[in-house]
VOPAGU-2260 file (C-alpha; in pm, 1 decimal, decimal comma):
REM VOPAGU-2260
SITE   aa  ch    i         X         Y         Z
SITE  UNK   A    0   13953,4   -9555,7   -5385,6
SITE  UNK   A    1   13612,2   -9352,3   -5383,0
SITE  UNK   A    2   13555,1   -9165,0   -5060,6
SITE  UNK   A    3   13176,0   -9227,0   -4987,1
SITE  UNK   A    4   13007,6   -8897,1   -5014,8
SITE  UNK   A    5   12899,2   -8705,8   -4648,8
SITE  UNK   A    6   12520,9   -8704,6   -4691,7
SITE  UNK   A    7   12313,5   -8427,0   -4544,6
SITE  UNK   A    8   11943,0   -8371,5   -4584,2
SITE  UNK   A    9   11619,4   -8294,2   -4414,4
SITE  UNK   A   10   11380,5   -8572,4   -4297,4
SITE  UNK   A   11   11001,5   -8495,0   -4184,9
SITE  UNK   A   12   10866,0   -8734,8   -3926,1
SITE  UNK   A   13   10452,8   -8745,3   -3999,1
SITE  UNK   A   14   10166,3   -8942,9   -3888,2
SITE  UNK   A   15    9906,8   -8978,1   -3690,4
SITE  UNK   A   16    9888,9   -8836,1   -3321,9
SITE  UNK   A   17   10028,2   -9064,7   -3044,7
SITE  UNK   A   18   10223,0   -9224,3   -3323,7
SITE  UNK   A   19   10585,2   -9205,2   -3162,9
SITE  UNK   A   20   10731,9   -8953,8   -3350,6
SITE  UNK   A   21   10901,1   -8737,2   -3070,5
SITE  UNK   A   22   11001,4   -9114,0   -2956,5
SITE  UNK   A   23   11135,9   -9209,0   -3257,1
SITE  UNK   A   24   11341,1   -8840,9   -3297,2
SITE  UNK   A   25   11434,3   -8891,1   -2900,1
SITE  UNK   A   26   11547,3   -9233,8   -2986,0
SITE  UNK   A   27   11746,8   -9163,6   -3277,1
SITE  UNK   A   28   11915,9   -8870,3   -3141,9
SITE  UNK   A   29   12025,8   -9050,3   -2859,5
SITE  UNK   A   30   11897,1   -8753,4   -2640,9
SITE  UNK   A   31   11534,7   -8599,1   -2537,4
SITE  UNK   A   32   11419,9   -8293,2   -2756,6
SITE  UNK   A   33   11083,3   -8353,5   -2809,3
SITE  UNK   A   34   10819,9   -8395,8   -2517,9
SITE  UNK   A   35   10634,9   -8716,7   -2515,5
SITE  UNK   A   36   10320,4   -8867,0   -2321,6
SITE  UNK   A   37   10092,2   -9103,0   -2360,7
SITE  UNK   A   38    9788,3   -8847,7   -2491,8
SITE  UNK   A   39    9723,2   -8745,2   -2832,3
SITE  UNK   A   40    9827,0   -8395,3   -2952,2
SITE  UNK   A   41   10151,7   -8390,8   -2700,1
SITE  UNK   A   42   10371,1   -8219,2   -2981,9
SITE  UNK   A   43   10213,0   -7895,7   -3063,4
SITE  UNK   A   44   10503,8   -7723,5   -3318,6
SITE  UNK   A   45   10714,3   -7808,5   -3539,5
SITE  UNK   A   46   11081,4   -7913,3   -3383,3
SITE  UNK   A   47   11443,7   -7989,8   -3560,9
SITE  UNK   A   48   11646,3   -8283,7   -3433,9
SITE  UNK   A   49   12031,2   -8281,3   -3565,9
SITE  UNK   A   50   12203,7   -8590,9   -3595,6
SITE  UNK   A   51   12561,0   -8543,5   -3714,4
SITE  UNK   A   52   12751,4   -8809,6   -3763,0
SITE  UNK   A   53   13129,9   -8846,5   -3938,1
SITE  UNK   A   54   12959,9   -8954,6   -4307,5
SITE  UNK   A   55   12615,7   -8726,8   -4247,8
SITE  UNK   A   56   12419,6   -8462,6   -4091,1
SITE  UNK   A   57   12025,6   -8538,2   -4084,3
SITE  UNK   A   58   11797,6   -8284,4   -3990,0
SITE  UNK   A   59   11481,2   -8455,5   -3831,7
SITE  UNK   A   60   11158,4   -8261,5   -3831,5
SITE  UNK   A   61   10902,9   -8372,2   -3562,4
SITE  UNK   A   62   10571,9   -8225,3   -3631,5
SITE  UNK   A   63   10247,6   -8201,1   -3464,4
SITE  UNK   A   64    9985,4   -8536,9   -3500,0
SITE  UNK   A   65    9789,0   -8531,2   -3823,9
SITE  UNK   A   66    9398,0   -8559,1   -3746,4
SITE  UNK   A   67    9075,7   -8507,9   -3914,0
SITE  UNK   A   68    8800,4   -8301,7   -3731,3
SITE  UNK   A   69    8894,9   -8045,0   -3418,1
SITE  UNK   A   70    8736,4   -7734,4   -3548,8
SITE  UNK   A   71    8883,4   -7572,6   -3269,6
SITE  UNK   A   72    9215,7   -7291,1   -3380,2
SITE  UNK   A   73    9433,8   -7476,1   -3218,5
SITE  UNK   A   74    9372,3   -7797,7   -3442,9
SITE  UNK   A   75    9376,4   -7612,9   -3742,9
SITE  UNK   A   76    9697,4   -7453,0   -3596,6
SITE  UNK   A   77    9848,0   -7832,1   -3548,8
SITE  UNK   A   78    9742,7   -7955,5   -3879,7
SITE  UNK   A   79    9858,5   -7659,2   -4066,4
SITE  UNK   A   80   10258,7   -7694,2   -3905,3
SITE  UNK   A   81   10200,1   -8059,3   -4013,2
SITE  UNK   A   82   10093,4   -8007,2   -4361,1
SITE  UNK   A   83   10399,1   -7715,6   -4367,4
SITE  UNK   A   84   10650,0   -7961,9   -4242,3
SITE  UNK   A   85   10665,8   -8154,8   -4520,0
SITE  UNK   A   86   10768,5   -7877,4   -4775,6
SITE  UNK   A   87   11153,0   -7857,7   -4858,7
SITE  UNK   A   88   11313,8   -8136,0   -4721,4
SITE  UNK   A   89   11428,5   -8466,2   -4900,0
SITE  UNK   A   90   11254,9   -8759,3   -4727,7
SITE  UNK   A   91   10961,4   -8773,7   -4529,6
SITE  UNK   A   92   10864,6   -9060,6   -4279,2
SITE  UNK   A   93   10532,2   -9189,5   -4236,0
SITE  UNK   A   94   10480,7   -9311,4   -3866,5
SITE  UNK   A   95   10240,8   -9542,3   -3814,9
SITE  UNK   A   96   10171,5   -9760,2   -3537,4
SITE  UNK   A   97    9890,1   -9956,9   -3631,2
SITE  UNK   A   98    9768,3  -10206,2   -3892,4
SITE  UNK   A   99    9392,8  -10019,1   -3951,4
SITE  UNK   A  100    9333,7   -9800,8   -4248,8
SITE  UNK   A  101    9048,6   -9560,2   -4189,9
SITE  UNK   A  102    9006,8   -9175,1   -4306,7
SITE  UNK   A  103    9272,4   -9041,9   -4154,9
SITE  UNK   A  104    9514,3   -9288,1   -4327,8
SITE  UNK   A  105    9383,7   -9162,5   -4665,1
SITE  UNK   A  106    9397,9   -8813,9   -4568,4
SITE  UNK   A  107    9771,6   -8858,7   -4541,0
SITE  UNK   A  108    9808,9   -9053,6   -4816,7
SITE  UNK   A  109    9651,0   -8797,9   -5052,9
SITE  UNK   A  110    9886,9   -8544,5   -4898,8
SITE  UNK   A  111   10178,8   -8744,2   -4969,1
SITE  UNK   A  112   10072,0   -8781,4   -5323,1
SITE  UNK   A  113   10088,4   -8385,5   -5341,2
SITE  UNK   A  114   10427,3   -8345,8   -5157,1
SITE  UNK   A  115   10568,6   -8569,6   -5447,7
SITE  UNK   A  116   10823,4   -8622,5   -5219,8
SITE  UNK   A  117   10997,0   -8983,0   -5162,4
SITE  UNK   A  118   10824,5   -9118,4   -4861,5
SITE  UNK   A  119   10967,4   -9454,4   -4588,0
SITE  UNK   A  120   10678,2   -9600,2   -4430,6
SITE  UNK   A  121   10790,7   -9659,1   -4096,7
SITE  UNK   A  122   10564,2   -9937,6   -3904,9
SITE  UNK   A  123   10629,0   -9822,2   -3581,1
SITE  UNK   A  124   10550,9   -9998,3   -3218,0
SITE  UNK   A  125   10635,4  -10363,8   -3368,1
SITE  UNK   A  126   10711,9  -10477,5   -3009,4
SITE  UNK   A  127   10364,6  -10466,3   -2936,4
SITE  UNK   A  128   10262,8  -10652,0   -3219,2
SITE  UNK   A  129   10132,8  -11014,9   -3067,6
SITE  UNK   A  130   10081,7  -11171,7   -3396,1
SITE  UNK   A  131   10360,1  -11097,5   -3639,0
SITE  UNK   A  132   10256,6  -11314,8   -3906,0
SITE  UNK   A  133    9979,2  -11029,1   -3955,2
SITE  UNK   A  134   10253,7  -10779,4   -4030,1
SITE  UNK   A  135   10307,7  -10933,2   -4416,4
SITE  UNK   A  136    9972,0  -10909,3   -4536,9
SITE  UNK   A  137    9959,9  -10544,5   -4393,2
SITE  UNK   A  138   10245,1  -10451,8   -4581,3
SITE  UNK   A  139   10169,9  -10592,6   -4919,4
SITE  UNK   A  140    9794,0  -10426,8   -4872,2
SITE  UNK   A  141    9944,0  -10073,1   -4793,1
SITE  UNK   A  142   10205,7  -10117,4   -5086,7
SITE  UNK   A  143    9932,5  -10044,3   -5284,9
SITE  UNK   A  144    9841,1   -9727,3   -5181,9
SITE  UNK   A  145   10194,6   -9569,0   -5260,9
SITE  UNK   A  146   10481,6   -9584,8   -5396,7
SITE  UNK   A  147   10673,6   -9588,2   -5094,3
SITE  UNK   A  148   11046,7   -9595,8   -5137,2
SITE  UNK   A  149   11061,5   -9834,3   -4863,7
SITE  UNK   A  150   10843,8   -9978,4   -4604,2
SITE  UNK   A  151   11005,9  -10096,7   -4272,4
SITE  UNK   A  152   10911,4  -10233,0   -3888,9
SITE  UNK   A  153   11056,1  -10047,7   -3652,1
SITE  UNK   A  154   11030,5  -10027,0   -3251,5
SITE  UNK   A  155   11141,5   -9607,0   -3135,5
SITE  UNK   A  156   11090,9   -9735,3   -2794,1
SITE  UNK   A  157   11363,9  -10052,2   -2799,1
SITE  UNK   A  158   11529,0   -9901,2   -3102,5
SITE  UNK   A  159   11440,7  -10257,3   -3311,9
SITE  UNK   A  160   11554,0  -10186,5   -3682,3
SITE  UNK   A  161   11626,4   -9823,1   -3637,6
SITE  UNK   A  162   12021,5   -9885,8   -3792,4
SITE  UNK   A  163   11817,5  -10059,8   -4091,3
SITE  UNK   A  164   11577,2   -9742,1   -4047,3
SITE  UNK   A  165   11892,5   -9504,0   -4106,3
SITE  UNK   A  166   12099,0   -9682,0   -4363,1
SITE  UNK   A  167   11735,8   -9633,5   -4558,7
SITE  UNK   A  168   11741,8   -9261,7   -4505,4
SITE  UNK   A  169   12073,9   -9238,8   -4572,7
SITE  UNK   A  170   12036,9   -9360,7   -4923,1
SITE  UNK   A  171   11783,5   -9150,1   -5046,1
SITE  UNK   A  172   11951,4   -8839,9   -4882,6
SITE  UNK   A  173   12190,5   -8593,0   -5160,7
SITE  UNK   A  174   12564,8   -8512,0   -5056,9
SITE  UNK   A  175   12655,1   -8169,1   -4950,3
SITE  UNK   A  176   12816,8   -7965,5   -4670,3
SITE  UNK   A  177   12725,0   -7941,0   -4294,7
SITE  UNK   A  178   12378,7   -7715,8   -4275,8
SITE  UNK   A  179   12408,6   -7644,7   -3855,0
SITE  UNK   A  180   12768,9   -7669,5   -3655,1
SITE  UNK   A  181   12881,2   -8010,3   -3539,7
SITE  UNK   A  182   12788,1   -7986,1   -3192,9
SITE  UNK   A  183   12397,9   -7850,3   -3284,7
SITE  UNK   A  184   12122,7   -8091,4   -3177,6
SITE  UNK   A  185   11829,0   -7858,8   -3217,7
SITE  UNK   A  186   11746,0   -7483,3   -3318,3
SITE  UNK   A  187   11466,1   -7434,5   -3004,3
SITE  UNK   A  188   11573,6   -7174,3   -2758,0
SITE  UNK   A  189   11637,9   -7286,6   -2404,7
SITE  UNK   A  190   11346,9   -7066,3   -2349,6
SITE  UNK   A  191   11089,9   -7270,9   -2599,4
SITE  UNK   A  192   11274,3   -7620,1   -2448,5
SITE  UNK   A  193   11144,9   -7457,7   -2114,0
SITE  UNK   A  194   10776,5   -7448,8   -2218,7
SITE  UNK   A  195   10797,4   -7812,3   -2374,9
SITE  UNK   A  196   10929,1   -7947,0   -2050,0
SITE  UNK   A  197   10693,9   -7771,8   -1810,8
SITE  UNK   A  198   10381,9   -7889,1   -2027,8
SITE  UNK   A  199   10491,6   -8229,1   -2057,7
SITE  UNK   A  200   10518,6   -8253,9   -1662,7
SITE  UNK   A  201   10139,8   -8113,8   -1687,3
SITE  UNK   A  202   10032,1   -8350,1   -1974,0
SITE  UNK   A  203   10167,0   -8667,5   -1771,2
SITE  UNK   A  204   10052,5   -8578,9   -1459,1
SITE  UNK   A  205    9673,6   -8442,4   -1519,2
SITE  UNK   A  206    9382,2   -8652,6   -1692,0
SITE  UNK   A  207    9262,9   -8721,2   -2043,1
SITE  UNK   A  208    9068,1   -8358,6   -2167,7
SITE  UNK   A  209    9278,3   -8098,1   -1952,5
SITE  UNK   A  210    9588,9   -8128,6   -2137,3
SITE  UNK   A  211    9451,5   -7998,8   -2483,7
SITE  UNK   A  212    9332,8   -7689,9   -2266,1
SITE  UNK   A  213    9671,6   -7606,4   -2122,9
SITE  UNK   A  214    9985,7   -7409,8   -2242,6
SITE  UNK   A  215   10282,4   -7221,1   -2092,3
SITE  UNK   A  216   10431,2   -6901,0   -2163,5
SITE  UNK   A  217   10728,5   -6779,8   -1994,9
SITE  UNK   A  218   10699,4   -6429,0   -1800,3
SITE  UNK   A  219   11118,2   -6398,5   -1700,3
SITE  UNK   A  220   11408,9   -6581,2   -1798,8
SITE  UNK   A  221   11712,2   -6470,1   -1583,2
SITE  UNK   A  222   12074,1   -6618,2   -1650,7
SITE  UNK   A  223   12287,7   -6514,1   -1354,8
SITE  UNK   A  224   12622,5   -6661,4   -1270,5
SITE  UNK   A  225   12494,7   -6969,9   -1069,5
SITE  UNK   A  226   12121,8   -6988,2   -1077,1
SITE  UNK   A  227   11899,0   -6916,3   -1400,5
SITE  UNK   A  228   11553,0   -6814,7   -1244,5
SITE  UNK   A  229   11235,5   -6908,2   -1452,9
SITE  UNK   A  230   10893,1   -6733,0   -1390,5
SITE  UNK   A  231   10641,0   -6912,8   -1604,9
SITE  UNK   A  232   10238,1   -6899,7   -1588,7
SITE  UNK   A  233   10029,2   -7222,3   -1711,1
SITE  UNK   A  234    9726,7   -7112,1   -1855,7
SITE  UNK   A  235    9385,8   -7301,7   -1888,3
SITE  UNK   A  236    9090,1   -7206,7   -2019,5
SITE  UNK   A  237    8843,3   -7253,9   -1725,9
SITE  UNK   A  238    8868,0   -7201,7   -1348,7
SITE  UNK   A  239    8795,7   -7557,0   -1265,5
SITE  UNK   A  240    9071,6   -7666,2   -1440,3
SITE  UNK   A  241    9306,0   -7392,2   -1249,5
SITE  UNK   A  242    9167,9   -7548,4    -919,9
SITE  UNK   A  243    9261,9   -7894,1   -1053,1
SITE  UNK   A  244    9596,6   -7831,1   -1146,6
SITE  UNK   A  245    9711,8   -7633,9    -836,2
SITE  UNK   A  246    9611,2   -7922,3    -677,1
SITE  UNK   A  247    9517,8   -7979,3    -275,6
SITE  UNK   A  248    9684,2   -7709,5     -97,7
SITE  UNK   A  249    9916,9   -7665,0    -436,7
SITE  UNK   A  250   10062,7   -8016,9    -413,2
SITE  UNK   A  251    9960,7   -8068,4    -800,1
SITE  UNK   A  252   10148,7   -7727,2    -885,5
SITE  UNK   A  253   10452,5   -7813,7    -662,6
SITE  UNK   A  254   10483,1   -8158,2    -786,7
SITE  UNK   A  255   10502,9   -8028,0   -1119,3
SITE  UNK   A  256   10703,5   -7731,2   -1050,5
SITE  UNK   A  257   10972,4   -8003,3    -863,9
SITE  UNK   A  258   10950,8   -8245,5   -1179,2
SITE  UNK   A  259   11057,3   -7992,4   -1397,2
SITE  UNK   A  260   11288,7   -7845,9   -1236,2
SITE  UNK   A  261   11495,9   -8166,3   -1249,5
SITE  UNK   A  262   11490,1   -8150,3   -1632,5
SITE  UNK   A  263   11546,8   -7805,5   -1660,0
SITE  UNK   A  264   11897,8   -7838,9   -1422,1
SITE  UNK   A  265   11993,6   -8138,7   -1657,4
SITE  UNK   A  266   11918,1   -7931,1   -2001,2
SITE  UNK   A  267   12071,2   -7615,9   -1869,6
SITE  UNK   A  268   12331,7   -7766,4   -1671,5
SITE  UNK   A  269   12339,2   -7482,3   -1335,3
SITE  UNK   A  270   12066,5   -7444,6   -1067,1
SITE  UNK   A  271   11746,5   -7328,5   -1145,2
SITE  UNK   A  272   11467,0   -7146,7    -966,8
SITE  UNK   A  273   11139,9   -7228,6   -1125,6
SITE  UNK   A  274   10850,3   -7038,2   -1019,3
SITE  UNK   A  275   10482,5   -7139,0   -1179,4
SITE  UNK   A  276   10135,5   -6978,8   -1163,9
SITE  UNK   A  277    9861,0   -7048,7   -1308,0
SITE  UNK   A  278    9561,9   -6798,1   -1500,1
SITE  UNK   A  279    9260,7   -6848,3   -1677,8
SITE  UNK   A  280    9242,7   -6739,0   -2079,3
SITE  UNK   A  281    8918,5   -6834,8   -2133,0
SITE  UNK   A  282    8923,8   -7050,9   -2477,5
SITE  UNK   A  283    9257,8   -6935,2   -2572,5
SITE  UNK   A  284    9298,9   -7255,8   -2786,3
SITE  UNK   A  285    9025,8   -7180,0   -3041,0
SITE  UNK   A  286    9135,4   -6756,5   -3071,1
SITE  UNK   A  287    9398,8   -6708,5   -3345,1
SITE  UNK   A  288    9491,2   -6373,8   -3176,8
SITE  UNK   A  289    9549,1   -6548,2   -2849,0
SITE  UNK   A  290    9769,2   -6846,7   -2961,7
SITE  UNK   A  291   10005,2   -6605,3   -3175,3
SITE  UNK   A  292   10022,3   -6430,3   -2838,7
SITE  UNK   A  293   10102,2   -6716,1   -2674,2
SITE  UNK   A  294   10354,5   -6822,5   -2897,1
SITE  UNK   A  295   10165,4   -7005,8   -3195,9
SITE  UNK   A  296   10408,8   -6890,4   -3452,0
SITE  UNK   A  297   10164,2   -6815,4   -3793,6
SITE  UNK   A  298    9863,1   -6888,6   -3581,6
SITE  UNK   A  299    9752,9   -6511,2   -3652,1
């Protein structure tokens, strides 16, 4: 009897911002990795997901929102790890959560035409869909843009179709050895994971335009035998934003500080002392010098 082959393979997770990629990844790893929110733009870098299994090993690759317009560094920056993301792996998935085709759509299109790479259309956010009658028509009309290997409903958030989702995957993925140790989920540092979770406290807790103006660095990382101590500094680009993220009297900060904190114990697994200020780097997000210095890999 033939022993079915142990697949392994990279996958790239595209699309639009706000999409649910990071939800999808999250979902299908069975564990949080990537940062999510409800605003645009949340993932800003490019971010493995391992899912080992007995019969595979898939290697997810969330990447930042693709988007037309944003002159600004830091969405050339975003579209750049995007575009980049898509180079060398075996499969890439095309997120979508809505039944519009506008510029943006084409745009992606055309570069999935020049990655020449199979491509799954993954209709994502199907729960939300009132009419699904609508979701036929949709299908056959997008069919005709590309030759997409498959095209599939899915829901990252209640995990509808996502075993459907991976059998897909699975078949269009070569055999070969293990590319990361069993036990691997990700290849971010504890020290990048710390950024992502700090900013996503930030992104969910302040309004619609401040988030795209704020990043983290991380000034100390201490491991000792029972406590790892984090000094971190949130930077914005204008004062007025500092004053609205401290918050009255620095309940914004502390509420912040507190929410993290919780994650952080959970990923690290010991006590942790966060401590977070805040400084001004006035339009750091459209200087190529300053987001390499902030961590921007390839932004210089």
């Amino acid at each position: 009897m033939n022993k079915t082959p142990f697949k392994v393979g990279f996958v790239a997770l595209i699309g639009a911002p706000n999409a649910g990629k990071s939800t999808l990844l999250n979902h299908l790893l069975g564990q949080k990795i990537s940062i999510t929110s409800r605003r645009p733009q949340t993932t800003r870098h490019r971010i493995l997901g391992i899912k080992t299994t007995d019969t595979s090993q898939v290697v997810y690759v969330d990447t930042p929102g693709m988007h037309l317009g944003g002159k600004k560094a830091l969405n050339k920056y975003l579209n750049k790890t995007a575009d980049a993301s898509m180079l060398g792996v075996d499969v890439i998935v095309w997120v979508k959560d809505d039944m519009k085709w506008d510029d943006n759509d084409r745009s992606i299109i055309e570069k999935l035409k020049q990655a020449g790479t199979p491509v799954v259309l993954a209709i994502n956010k199907i729960d939300k869909v009132n009419n699904k009658q609508s979701l036929l028509p949709f299908i056959q009309k997008i069919s005709l843009e590309h030759a997409f290997k498959s095209i599939i409903p899915i829901s990252a958030l209640t995990g509808k179709q996502l075993d459907e989702f991976e059998g897909l995957l699975l078949d269009l993925l070569p055999a070969g050895d293990l590319m990361f140790p069993e036990d691997q989920i990700t290849d971010s540092s504890e020290r990048f994971m710390t950024t992502e979770i700090i900013r996503e406290k930030l992104i969910r807790r302040l309004g619609q335009e401040i988030p795209h103006s704020v990043t983290i660095s991380i000034d100390q990382f201490s491991v000792e035998e029972k406590i790892t101590r984090i000094y971190a500094v949130i930077w914005v680009e204008r004062d007025g934003q500092k004053n609205i993220v401290i918050g009255d009297k620095g309940a914004g900060l502390k509420e912040i500080g507190s929410q993290a904190r919780v994650d952080l114990e959970r990923m690290l697994d010991t006590k942790v002392y966060l401590n977070l200020w805040v400084k001004v780097k006035k339009n750091w997000s459209d200087s190529e010098r300053d987001l390499g210095s902030l961590g921007y890999r390839g932004a210089e």
